[in-house]
mmCIF file of the N, C-alpha and C atoms, coordinates in Angstrom:
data_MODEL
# 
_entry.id   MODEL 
# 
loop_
_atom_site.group_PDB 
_atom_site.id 
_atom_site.type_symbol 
_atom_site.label_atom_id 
_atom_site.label_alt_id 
_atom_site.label_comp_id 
_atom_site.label_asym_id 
_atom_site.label_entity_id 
_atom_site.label_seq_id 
_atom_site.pdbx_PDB_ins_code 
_atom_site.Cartn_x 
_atom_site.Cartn_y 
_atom_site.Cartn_z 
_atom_site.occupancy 
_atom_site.B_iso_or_equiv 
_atom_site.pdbx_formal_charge 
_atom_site.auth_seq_id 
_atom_site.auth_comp_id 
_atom_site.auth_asym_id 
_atom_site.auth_atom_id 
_atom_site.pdbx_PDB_model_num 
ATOM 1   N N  . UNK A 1 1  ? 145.479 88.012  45.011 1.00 0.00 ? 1  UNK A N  1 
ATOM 2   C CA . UNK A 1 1  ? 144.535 88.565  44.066 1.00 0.00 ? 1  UNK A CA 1 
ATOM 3   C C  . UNK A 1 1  ? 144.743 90.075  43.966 1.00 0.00 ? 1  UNK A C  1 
ATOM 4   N N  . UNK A 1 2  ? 144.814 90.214  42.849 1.00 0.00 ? 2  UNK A N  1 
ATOM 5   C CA . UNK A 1 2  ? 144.810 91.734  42.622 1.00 0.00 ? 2  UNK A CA 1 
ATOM 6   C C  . UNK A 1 2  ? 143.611 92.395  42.802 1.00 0.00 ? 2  UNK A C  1 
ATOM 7   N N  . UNK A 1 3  ? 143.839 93.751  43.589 1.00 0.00 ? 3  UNK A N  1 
ATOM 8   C CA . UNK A 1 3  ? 142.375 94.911  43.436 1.00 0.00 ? 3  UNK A CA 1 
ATOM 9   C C  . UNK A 1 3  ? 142.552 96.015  42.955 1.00 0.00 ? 3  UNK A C  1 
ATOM 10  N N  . UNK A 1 4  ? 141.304 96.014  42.119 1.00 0.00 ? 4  UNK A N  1 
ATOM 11  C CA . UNK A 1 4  ? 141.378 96.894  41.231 1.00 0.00 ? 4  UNK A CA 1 
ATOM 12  C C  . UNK A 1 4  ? 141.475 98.444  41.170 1.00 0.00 ? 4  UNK A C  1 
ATOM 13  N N  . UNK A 1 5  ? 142.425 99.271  40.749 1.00 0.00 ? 5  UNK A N  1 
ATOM 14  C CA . UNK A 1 5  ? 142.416 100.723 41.333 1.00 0.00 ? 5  UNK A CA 1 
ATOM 15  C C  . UNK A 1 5  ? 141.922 102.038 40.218 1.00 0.00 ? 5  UNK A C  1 
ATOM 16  N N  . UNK A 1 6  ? 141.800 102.444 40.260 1.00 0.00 ? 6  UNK A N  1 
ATOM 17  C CA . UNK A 1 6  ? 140.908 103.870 39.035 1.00 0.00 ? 6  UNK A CA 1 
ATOM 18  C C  . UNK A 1 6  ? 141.868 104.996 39.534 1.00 0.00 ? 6  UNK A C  1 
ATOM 19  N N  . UNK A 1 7  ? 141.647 105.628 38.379 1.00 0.00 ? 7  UNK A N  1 
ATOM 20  C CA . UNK A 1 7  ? 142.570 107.059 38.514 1.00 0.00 ? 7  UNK A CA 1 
ATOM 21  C C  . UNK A 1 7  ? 141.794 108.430 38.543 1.00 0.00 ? 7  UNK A C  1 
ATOM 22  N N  . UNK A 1 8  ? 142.084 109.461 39.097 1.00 0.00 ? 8  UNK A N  1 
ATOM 23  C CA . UNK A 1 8  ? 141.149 110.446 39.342 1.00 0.00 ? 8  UNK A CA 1 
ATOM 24  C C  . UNK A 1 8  ? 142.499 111.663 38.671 1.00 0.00 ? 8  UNK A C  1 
ATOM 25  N N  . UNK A 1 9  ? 142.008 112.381 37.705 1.00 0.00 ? 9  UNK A N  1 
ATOM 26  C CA . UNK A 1 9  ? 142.884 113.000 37.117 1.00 0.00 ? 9  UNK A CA 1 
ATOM 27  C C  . UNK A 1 9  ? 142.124 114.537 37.769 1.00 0.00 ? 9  UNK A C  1 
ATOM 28  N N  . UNK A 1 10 ? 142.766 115.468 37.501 1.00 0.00 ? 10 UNK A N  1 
ATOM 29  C CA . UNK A 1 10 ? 142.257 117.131 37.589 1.00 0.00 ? 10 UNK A CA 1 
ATOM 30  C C  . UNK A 1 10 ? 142.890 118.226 36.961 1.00 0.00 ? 10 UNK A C  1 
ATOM 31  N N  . UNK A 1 11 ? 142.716 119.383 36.567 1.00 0.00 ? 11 UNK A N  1 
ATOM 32  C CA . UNK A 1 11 ? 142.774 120.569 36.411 1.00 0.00 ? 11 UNK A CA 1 
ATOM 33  C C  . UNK A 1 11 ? 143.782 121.022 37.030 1.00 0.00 ? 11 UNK A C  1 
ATOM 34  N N  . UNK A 1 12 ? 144.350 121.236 37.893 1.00 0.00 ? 12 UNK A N  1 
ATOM 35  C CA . UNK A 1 12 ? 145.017 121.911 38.698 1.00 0.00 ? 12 UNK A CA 1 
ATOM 36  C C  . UNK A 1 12 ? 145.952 121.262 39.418 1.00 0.00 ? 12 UNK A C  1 
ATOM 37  N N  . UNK A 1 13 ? 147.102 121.887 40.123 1.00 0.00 ? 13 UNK A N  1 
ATOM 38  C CA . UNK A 1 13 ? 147.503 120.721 40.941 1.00 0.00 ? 13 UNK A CA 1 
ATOM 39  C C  . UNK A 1 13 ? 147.064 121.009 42.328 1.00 0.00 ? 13 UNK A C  1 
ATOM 40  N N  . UNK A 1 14 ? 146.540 121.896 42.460 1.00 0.00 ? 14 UNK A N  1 
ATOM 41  C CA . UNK A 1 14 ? 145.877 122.731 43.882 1.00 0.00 ? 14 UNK A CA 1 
ATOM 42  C C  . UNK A 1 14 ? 145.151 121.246 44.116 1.00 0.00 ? 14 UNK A C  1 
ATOM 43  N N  . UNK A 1 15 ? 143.920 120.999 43.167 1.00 0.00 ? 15 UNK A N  1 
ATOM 44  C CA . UNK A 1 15 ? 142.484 120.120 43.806 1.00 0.00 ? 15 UNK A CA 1 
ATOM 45  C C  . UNK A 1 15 ? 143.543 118.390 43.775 1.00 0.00 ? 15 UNK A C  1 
ATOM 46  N N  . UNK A 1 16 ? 144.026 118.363 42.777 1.00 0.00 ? 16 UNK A N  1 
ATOM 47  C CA . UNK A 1 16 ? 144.994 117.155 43.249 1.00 0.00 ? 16 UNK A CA 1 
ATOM 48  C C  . UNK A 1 16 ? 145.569 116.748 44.577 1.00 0.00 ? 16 UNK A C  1 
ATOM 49  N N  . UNK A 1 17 ? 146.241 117.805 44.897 1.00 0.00 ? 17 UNK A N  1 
ATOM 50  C CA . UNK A 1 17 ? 146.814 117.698 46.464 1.00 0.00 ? 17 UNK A CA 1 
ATOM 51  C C  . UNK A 1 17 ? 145.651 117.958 47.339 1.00 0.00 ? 17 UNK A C  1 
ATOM 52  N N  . UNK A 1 18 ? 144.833 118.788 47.057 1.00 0.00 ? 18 UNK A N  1 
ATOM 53  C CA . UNK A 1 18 ? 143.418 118.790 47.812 1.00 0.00 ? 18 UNK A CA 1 
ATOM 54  C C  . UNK A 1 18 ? 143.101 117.346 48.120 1.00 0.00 ? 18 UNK A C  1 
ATOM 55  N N  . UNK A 1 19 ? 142.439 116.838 47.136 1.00 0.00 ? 19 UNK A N  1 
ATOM 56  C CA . UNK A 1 19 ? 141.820 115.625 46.933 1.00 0.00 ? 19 UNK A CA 1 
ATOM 57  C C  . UNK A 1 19 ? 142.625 114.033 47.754 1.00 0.00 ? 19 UNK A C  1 
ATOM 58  N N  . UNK A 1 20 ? 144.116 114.402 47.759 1.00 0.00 ? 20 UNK A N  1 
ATOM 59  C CA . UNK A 1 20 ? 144.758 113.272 48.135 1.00 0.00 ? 20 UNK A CA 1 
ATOM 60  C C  . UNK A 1 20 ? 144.873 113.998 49.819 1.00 0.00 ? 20 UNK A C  1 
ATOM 61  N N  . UNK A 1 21 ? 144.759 115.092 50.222 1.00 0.00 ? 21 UNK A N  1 
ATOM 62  C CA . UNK A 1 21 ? 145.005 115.669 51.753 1.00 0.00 ? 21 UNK A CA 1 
ATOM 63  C C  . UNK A 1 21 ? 143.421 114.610 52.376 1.00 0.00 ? 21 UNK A C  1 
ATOM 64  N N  . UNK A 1 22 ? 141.895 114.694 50.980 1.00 0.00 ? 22 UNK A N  1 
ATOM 65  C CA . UNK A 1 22 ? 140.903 114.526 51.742 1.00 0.00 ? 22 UNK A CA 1 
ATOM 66  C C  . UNK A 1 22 ? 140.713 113.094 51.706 1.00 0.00 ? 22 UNK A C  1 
ATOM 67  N N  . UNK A 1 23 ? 141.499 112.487 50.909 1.00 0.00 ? 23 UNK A N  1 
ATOM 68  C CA . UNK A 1 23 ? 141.383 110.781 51.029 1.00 0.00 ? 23 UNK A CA 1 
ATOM 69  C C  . UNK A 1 23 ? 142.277 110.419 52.191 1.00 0.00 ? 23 UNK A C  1 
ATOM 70  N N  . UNK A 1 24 ? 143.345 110.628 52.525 1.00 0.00 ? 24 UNK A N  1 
ATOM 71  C CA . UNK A 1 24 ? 144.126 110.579 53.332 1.00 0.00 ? 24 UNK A CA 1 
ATOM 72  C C  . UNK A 1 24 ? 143.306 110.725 54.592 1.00 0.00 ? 24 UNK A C  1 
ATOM 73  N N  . UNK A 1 25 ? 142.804 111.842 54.974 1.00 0.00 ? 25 UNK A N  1 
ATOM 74  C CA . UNK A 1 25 ? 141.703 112.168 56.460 1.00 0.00 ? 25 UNK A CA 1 
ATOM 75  C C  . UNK A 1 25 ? 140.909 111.233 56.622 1.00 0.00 ? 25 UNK A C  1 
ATOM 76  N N  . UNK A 1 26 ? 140.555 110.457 55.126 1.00 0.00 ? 26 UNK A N  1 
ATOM 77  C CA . UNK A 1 26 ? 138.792 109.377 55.304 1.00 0.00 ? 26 UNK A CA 1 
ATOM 78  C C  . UNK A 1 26 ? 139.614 108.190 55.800 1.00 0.00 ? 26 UNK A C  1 
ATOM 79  N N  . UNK A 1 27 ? 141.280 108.099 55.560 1.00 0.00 ? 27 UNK A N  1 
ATOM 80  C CA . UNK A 1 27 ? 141.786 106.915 56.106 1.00 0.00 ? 27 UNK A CA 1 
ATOM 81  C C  . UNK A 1 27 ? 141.515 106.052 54.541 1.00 0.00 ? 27 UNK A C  1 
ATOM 82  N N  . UNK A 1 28 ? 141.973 106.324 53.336 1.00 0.00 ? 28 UNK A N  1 
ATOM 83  C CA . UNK A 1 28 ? 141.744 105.853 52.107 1.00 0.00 ? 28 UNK A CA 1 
ATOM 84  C C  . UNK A 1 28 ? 143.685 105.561 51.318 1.00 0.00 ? 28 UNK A C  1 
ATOM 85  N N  . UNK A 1 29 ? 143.513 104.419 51.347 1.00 0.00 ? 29 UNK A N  1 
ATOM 86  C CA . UNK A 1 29 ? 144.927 103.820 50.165 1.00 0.00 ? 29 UNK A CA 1 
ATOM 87  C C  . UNK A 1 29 ? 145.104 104.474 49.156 1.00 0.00 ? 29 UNK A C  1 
ATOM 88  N N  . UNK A 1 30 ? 145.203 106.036 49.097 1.00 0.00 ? 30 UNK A N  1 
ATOM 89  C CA . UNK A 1 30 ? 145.445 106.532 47.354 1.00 0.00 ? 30 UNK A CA 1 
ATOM 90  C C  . UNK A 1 30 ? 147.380 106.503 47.565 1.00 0.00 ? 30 UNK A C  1 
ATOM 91  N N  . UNK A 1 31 ? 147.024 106.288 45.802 1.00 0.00 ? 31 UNK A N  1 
ATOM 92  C CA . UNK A 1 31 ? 149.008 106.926 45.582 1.00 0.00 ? 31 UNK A CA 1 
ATOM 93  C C  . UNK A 1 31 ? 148.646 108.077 44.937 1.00 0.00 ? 31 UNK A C  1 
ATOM 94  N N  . UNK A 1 32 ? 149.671 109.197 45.026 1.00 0.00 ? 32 UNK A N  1 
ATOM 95  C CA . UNK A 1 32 ? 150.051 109.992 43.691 1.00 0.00 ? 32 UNK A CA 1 
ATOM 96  C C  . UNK A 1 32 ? 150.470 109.725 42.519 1.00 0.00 ? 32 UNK A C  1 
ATOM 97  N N  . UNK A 1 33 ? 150.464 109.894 41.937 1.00 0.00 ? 33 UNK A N  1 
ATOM 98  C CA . UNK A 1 33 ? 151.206 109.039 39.867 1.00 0.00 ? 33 UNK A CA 1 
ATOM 99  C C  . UNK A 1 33 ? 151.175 109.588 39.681 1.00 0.00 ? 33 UNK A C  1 
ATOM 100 N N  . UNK A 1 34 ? 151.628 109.776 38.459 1.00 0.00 ? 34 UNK A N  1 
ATOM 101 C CA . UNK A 1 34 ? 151.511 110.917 37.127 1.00 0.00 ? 34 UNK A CA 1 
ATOM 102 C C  . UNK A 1 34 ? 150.271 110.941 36.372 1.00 0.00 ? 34 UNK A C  1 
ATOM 103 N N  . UNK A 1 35 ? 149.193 111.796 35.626 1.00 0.00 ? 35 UNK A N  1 
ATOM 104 C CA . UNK A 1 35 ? 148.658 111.509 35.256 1.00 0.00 ? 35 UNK A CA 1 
ATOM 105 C C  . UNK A 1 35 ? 148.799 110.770 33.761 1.00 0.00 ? 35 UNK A C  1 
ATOM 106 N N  . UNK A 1 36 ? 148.066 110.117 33.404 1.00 0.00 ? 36 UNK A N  1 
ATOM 107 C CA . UNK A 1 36 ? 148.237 109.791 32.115 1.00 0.00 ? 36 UNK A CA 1 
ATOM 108 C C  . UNK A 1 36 ? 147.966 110.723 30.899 1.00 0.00 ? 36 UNK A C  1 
ATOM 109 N N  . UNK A 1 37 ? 149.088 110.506 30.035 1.00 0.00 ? 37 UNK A N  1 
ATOM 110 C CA . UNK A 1 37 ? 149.297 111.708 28.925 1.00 0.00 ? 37 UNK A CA 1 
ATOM 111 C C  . UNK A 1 37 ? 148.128 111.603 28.106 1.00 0.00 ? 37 UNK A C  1 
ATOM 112 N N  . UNK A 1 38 ? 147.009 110.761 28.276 1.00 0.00 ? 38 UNK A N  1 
ATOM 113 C CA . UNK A 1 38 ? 145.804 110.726 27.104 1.00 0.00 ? 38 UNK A CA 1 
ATOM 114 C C  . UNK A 1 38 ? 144.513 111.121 27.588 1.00 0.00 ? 38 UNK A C  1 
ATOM 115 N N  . UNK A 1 39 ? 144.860 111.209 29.392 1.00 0.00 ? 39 UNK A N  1 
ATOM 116 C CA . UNK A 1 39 ? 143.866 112.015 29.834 1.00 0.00 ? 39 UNK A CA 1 
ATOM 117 C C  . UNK A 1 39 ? 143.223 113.504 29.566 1.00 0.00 ? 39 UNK A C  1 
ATOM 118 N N  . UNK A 1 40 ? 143.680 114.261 29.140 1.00 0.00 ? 40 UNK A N  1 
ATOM 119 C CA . UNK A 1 40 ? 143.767 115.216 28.590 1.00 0.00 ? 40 UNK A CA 1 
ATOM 120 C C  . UNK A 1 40 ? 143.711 116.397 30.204 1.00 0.00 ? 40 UNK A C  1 
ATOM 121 N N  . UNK A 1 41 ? 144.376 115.930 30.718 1.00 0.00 ? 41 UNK A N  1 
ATOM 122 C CA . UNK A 1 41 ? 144.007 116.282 32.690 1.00 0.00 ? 41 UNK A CA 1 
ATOM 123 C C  . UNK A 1 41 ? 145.232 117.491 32.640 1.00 0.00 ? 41 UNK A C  1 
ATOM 124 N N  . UNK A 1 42 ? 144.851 118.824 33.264 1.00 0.00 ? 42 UNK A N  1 
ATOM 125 C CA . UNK A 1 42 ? 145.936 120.119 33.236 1.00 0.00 ? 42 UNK A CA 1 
ATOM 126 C C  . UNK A 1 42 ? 146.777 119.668 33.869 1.00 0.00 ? 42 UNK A C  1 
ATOM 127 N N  . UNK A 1 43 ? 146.628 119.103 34.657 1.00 0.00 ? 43 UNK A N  1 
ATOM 128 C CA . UNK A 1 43 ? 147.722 118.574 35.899 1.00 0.00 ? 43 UNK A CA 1 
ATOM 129 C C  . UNK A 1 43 ? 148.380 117.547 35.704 1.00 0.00 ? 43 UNK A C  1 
ATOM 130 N N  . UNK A 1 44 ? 149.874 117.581 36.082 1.00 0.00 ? 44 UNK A N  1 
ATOM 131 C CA . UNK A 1 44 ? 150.550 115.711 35.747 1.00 0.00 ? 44 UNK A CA 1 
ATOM 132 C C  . UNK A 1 44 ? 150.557 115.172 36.897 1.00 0.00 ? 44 UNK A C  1 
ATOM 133 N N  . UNK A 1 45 ? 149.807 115.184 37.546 1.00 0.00 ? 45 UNK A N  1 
ATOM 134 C CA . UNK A 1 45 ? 149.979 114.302 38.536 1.00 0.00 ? 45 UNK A CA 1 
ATOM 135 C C  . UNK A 1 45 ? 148.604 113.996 38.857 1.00 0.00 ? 45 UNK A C  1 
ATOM 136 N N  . UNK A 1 46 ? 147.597 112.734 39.326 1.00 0.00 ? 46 UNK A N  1 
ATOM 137 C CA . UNK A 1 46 ? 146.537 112.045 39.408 1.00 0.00 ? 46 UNK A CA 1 
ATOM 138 C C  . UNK A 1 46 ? 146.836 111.217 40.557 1.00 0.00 ? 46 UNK A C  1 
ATOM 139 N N  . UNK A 1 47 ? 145.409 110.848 41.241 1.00 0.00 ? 47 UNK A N  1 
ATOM 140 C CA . UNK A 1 47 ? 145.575 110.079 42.380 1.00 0.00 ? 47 UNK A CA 1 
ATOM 141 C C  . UNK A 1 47 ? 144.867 108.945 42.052 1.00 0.00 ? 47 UNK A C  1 
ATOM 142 N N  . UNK A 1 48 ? 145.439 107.959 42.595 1.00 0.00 ? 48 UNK A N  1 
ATOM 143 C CA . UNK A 1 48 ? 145.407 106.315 42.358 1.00 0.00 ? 48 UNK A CA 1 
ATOM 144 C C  . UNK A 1 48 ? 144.059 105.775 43.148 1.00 0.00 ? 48 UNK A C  1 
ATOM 145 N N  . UNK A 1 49 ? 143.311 105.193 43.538 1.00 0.00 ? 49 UNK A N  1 
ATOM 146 C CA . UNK A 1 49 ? 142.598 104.781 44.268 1.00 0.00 ? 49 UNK A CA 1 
ATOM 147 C C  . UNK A 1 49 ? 141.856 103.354 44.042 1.00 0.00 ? 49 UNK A C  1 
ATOM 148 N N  . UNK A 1 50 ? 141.518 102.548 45.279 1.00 0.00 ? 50 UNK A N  1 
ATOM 149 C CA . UNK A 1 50 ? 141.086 101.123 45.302 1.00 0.00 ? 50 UNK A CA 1 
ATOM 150 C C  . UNK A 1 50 ? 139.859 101.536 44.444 1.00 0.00 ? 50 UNK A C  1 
ATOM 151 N N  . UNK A 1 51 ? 139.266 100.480 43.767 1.00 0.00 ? 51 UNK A N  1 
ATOM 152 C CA . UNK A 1 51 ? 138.005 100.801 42.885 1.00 0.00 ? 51 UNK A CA 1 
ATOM 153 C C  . UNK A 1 51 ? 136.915 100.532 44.358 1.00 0.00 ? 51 UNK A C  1 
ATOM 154 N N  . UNK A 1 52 ? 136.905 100.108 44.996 1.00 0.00 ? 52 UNK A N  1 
ATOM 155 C CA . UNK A 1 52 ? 135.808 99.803  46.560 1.00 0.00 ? 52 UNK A CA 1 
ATOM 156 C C  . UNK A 1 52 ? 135.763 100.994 47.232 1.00 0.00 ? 52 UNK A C  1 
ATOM 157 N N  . UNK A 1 53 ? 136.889 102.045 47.229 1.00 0.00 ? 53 UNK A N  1 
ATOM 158 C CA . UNK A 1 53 ? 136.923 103.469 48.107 1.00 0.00 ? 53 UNK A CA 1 
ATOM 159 C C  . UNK A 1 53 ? 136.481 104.365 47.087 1.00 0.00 ? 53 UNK A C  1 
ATOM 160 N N  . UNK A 1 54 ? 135.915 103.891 45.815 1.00 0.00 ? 54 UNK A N  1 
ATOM 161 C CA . UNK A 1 54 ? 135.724 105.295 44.936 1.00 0.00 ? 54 UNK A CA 1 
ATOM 162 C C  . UNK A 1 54 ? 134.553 105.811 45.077 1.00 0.00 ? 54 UNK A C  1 
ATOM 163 N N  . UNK A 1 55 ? 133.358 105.207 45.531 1.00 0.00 ? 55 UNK A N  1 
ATOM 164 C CA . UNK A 1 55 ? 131.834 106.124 45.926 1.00 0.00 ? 55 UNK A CA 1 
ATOM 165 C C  . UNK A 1 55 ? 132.812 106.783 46.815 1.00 0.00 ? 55 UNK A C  1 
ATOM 166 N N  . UNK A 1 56 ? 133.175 106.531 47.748 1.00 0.00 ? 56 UNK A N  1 
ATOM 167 C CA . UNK A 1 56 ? 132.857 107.523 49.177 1.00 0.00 ? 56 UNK A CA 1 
ATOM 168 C C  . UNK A 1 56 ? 134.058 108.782 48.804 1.00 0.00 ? 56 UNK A C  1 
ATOM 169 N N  . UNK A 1 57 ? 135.294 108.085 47.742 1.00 0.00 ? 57 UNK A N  1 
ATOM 170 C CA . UNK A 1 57 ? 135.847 108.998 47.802 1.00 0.00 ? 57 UNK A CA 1 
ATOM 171 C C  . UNK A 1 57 ? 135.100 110.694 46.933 1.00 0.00 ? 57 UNK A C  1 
ATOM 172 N N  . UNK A 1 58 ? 134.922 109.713 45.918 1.00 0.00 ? 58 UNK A N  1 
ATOM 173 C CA . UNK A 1 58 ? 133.964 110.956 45.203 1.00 0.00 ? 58 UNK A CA 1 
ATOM 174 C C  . UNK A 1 58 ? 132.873 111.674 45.681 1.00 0.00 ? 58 UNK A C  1 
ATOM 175 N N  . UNK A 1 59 ? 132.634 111.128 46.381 1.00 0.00 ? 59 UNK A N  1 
ATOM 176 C CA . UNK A 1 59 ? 131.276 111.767 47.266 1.00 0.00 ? 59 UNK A CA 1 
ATOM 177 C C  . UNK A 1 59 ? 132.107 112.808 48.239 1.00 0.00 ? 59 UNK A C  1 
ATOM 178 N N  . UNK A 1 60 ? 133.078 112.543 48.766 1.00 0.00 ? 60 UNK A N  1 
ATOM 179 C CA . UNK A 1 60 ? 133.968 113.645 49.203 1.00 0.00 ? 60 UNK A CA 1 
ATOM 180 C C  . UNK A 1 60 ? 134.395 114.523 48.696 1.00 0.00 ? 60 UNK A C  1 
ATOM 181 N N  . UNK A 1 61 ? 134.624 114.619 47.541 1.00 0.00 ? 61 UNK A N  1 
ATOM 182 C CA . UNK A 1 61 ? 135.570 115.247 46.506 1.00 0.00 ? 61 UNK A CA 1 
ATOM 183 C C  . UNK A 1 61 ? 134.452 116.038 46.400 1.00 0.00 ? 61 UNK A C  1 
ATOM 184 N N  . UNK A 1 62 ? 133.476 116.114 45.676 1.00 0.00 ? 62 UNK A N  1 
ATOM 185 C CA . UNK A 1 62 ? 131.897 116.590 45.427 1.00 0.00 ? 62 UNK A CA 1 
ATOM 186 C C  . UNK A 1 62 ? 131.286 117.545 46.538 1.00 0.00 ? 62 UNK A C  1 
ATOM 187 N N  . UNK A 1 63 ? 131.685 117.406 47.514 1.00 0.00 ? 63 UNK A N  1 
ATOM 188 C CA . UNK A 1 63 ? 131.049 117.794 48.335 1.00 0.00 ? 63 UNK A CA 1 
ATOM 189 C C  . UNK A 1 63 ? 131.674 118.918 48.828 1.00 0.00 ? 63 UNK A C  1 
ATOM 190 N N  . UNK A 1 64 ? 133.387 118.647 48.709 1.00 0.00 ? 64 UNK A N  1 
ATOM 191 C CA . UNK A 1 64 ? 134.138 119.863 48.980 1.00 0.00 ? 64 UNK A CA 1 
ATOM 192 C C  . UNK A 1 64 ? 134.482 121.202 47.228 1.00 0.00 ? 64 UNK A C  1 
ATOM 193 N N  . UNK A 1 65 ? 133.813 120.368 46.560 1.00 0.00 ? 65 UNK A N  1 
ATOM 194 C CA . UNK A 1 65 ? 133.657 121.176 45.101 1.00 0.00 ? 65 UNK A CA 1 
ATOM 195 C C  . UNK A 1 65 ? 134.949 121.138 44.682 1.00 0.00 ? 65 UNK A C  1 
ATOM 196 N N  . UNK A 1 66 ? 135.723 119.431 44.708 1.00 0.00 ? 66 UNK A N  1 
ATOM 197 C CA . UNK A 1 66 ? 137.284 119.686 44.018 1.00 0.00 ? 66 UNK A CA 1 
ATOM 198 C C  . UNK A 1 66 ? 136.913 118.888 42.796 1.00 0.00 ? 66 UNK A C  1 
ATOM 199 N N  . UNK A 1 67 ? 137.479 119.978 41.515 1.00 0.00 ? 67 UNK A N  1 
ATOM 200 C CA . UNK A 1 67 ? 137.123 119.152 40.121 1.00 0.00 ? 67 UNK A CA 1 
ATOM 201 C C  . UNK A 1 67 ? 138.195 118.236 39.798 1.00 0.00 ? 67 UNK A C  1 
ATOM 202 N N  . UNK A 1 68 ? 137.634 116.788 39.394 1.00 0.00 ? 68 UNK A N  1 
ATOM 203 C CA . UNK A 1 68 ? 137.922 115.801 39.158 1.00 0.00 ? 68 UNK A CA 1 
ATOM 204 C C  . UNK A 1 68 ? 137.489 115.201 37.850 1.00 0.00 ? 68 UNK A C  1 
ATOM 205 N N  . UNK A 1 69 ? 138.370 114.065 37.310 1.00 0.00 ? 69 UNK A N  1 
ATOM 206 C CA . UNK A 1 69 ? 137.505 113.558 36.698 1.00 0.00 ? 69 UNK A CA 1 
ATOM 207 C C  . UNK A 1 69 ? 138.143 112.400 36.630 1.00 0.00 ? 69 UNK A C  1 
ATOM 208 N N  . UNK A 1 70 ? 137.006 110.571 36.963 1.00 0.00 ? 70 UNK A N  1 
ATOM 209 C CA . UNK A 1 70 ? 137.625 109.856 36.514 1.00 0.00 ? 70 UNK A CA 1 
ATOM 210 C C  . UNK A 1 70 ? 138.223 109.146 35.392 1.00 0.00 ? 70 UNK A C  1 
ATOM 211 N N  . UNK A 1 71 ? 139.392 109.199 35.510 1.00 0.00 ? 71 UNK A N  1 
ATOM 212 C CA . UNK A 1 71 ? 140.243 108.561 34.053 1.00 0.00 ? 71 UNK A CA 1 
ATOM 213 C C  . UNK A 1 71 ? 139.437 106.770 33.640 1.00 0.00 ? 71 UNK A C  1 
ATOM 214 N N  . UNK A 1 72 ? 139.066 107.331 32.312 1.00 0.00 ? 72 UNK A N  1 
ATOM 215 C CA . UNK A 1 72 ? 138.640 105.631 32.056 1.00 0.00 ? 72 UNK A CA 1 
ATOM 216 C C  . UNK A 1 72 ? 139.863 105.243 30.695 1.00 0.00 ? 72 UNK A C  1 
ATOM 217 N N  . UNK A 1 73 ? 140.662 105.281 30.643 1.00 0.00 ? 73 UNK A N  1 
ATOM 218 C CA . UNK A 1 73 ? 141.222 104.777 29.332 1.00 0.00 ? 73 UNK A CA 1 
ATOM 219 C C  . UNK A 1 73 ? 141.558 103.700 29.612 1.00 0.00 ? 73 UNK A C  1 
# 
């Protein structure tokens, strides 16, 4: 069975690599990708994540003030 994963696009590539250093510490399955070209995201590169790790990841992200945003296309 497949599980389902969401994309977290950003601004920068600073909070990108931020963001994947702080999923990585929580012990969280992200990939790096590219972001998608319709995201309208400064950065080409976006982190992948299980749709079940995305409260806690965002709640991390939030908390350390890295701007994100999730990709819905």
């Amino acid at each position: 069975m497949s599980r389902t994963r969401r994309i977290l696009v950003f601004d920068t590539t600073h909070h990108a690599l931020w963001a994947e250093e702080v999923a990585r510490e929580m012990r969280l399955g992200v990939e790096v990708v590219p972001a998608p070209a319709a995201s309208g995201a400064g950065c080409d590169i976006a982190i992948e994540a299980l749709e079940e790790d995305l409260v806690r990841l965002v709640a991390a992200l939030r908390e350390r003030t890295i701007v994100f945003r999730v990709y819905e296309g």
